[in-house]
Backbone bond lengths (Angstrom), bond angles and torsions (degrees), N, CA, C in turn:
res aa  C-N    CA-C-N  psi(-1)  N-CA   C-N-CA  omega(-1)  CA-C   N-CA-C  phi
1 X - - - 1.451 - - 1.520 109.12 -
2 X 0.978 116.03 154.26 2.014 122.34 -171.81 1.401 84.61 -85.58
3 X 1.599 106.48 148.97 1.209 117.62 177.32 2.099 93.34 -117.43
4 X 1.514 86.83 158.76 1.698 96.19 173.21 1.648 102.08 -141.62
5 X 1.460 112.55 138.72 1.134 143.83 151.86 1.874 114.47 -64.32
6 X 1.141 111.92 82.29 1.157 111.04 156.93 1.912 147.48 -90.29
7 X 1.224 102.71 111.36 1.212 105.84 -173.17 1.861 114.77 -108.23
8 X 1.197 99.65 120.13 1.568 108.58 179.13 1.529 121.10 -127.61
9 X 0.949 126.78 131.74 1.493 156.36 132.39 1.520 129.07 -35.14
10 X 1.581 143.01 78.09 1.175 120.47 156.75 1.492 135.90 -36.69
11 X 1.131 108.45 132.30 1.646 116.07 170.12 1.883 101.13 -70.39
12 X 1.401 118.40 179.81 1.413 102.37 176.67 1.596 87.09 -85.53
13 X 1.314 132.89 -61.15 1.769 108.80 178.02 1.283 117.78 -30.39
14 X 1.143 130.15 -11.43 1.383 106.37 173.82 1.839 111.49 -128.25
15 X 1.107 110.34 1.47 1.330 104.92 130.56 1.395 136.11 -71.97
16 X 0.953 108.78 -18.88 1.900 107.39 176.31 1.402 84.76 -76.40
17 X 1.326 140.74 -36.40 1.551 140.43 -172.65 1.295 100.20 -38.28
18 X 1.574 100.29 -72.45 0.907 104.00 -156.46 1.888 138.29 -89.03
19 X 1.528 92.12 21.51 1.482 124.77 -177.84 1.421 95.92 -100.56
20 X 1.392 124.97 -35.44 1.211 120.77 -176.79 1.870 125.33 -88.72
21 X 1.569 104.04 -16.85 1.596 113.95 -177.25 1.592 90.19 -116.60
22 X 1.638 144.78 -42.81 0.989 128.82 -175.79 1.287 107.68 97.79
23 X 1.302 142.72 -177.31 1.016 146.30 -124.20 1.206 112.51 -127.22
24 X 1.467 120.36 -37.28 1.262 138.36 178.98 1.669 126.91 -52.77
25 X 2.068 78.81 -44.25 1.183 120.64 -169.91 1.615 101.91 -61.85
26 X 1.332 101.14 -48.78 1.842 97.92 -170.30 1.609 107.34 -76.40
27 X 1.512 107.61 -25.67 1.591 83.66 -178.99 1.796 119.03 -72.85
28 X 1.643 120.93 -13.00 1.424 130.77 165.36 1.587 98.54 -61.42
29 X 1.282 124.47 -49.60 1.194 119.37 -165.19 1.924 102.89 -78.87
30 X 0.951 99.76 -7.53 1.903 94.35 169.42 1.375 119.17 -116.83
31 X 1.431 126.40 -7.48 1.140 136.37 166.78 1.858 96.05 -82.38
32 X 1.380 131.68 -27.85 1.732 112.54 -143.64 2.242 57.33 -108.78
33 X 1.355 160.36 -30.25 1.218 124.70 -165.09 1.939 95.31 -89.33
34 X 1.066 121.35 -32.83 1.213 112.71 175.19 1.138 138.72 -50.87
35 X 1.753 107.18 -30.41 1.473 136.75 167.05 1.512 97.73 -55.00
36 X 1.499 117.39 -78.39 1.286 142.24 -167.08 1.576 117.85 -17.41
37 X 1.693 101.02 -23.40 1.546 104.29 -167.40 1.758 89.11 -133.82
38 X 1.191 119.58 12.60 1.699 114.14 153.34 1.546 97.99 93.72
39 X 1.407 112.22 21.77 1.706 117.84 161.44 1.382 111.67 -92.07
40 X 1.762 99.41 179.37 1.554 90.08 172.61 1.984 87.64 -153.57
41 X 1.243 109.83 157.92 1.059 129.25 178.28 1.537 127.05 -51.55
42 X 1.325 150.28 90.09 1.421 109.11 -164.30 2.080 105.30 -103.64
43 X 1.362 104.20 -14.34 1.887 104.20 174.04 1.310 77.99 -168.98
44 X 1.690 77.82 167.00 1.933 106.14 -173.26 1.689 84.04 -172.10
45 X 1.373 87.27 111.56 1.672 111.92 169.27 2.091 108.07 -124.28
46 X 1.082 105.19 121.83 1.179 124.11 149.55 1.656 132.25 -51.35
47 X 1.261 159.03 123.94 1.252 133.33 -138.16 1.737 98.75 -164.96
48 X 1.151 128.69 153.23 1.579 129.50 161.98 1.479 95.03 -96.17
49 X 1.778 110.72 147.09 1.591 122.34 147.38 1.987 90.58 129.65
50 X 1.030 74.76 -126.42 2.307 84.56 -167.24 1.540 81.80 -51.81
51 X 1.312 93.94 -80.89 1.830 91.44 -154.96 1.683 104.85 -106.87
52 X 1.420 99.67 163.79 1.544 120.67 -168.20 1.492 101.85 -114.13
53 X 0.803 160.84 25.24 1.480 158.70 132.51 1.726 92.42 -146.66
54 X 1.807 90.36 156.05 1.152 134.96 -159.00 0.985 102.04 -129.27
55 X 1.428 144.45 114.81 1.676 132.26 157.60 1.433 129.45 -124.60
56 X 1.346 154.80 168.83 0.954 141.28 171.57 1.551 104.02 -149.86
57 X 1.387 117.71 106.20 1.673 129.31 -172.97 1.303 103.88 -114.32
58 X 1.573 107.72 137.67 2.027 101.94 153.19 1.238 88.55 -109.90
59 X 1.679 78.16 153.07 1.676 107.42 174.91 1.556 112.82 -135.62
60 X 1.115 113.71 154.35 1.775 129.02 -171.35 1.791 102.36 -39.76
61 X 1.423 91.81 -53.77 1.578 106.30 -179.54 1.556 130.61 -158.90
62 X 1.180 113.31 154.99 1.673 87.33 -177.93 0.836 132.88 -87.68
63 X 1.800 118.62 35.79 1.166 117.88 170.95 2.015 109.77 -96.53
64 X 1.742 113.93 -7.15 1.061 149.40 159.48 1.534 104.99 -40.96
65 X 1.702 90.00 -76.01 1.698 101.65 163.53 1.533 150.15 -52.40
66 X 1.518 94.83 -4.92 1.338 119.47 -177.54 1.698 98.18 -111.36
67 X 0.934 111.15 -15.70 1.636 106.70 177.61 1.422 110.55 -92.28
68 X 1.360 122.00 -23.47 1.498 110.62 -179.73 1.373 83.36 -96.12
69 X 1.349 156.18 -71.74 1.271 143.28 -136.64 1.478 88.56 -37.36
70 X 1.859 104.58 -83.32 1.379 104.23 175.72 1.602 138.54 0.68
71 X 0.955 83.02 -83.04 2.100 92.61 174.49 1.614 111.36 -54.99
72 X 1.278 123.84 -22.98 1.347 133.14 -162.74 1.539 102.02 -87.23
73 X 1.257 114.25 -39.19 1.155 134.78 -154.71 1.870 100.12 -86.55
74 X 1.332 87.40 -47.75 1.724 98.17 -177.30 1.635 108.82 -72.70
75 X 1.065 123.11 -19.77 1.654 129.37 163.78 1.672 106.39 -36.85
76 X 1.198 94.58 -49.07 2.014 95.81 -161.93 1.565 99.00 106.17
77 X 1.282 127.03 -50.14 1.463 130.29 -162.73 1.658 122.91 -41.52
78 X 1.513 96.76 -42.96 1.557 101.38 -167.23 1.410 97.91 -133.28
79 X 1.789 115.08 147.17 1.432 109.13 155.08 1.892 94.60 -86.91
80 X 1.425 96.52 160.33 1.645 99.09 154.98 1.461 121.11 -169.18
81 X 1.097 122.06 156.87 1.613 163.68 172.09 1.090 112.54 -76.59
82 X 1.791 125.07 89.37 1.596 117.30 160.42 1.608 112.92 -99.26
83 X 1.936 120.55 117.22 1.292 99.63 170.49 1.415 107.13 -113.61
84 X 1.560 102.46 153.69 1.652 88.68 178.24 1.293 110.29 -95.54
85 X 1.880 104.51 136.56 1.346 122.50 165.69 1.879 137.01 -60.66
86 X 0.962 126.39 125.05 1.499 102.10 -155.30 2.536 86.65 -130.44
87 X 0.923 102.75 115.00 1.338 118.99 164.46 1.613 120.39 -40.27
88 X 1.174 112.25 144.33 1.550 125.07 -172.64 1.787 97.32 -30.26
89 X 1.821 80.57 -67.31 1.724 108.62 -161.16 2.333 107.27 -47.24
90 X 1.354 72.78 -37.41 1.883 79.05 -172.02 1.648 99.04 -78.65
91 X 1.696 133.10 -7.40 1.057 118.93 164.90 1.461 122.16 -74.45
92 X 1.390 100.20 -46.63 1.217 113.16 178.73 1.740 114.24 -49.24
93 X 1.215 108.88 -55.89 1.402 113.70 168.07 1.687 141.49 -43.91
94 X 1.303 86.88 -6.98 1.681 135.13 -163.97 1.632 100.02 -101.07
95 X 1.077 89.24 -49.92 2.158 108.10 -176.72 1.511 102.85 -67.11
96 X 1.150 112.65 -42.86 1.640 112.88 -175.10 1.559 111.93 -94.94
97 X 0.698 109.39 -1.02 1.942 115.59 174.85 1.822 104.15 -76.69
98 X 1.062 111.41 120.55 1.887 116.75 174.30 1.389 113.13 -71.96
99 X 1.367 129.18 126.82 0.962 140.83 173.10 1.437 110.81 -121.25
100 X 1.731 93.35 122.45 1.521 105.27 167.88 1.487 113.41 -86.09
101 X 1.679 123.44 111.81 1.223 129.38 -176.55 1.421 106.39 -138.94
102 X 1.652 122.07 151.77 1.307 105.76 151.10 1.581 78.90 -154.35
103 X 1.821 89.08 150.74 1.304 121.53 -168.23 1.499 102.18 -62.47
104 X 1.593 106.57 167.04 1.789 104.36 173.85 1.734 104.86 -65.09
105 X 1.278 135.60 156.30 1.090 127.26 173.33 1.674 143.16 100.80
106 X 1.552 78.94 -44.05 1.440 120.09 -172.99 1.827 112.66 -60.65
């Protein structure tokens, strides 16, 4: 399953959110939308500086990942950052693939 790096930002509406349900509360509420589209959770860290939660989910596909950003996004609550994570093995696989390129100039 593709994994994603999620990084989010409260809005102040959704810091009052989250002063008012707590902490616990949002990771049920991001584990039960992650479920929703046949993902599953793998960490959720809270953090000081740019961003205030940390997550890291696989999902079926990233078109999965494009459906919660979406809805998440349209809340008002959070800005956020999905990047996709890609494994040693899937780099390597990456290394041996031919690419027809030539640089500008070149």
């Amino acid at each position: 399953m593709p994994k994603f790096l999620i990084q989010a930002t409260y809005t102040p509406e959704g810091t009052k959110g989250l002063l008012k349900e707590g902490a616990s509360s949002r990771r049920t509420a991001v584990e039960q939308a992650v479920a929703s589209l046949g993902g599953t959770v793998e960490t959720m860290y809270f953090a000081f500086g740019e961003h205030d939660i940390i997550v890291v989910v696989d999902f079926p596909d990233p078109v999965a990942m494009a459906a919660v950003s979406l809805r998440v996004k349209a809340s008002g609550a959070l800005r956020t950052q999905a990047t996709p994570l890609l494994s040693l093995d899937e780099i390597d696989e990456a290394t041996r693939r031919q690419v027809s390129f030539r640089p500008p100039g070149a």
